[in-house]
N, C-alpha and C positions, 0 to 999 in steps of 0.2 A: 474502603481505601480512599484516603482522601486524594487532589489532584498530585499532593506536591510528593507523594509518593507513587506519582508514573512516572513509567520511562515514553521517551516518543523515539518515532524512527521515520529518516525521512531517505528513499530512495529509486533510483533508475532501474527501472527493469527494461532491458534492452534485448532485442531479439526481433521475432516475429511477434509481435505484442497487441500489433492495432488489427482490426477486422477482425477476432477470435471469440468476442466476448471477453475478453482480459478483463475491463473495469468492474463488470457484471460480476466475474468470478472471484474478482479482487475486495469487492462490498460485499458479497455472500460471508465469504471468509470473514471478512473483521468480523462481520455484525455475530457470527458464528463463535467468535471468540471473546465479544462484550466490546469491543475497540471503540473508539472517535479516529473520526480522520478524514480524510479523501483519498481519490486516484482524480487522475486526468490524463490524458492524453497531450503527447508535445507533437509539434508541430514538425521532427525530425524524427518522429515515427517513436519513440521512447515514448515509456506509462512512465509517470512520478507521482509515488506514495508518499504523503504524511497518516500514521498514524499513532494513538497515545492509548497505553495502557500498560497493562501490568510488563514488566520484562520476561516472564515465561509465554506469555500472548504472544509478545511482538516479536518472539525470534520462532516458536509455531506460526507464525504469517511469514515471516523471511521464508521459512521451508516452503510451503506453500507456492511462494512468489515463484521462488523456483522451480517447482514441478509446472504450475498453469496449467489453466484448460484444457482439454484436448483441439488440437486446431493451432495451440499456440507454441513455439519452440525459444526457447528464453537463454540467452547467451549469459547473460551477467545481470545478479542485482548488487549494484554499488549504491555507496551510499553516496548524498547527494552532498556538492558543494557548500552546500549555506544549510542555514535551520528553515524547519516550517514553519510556516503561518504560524504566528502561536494562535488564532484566533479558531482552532479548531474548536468545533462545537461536540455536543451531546449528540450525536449520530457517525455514523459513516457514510459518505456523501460522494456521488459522481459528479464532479467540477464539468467535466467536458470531457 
């Protein structure tokens, strides 16, 4: 499948998010599913995901996003205001 047939997704998971392992859990998963992408952590306590892969991956990673870790309690994943980086590479990557 070449690039210009992925989909990406780019969004806020809000909750108890940070201190759980979230980003940890959030990389197992893509890499688990073939994805590109990242997680980070925001500095108002929100994880924000880009990732790029097929459209049945990225919406099994939305479900995911929403169950989390154990440790972690996830209010909402929306999606994010603007697009990602398009500069996402060949992995899935912890930003911060």
């Amino acid at each position: 499948m070449g690039r210009s047939e992925l989909s990406t997704i780019h969004v806020l998971v809000r909750g108890r998010v940070q201190g759980v392992g979230f980003r940890w859990f959030v990389r197992e998963r893509a890499r688990e599913l073939g994805l590109c992408g990242w997680v980070r952590n925001l500095a108002g306590g929100d994880v924000e995901v880009a990732a790029l892969g097929s459209a049945e991956a990225l919406e099994r990673l939305r479900a995911r996003l929403k169950a989390g870790p154990p440790g972690a309690h996830v209010m909402t994943v929306e999606s994010a205001p603007d697009s990602p980086d398009p500069a996402i590479g060949d992995s899935f990557l912890i930003l911060r």
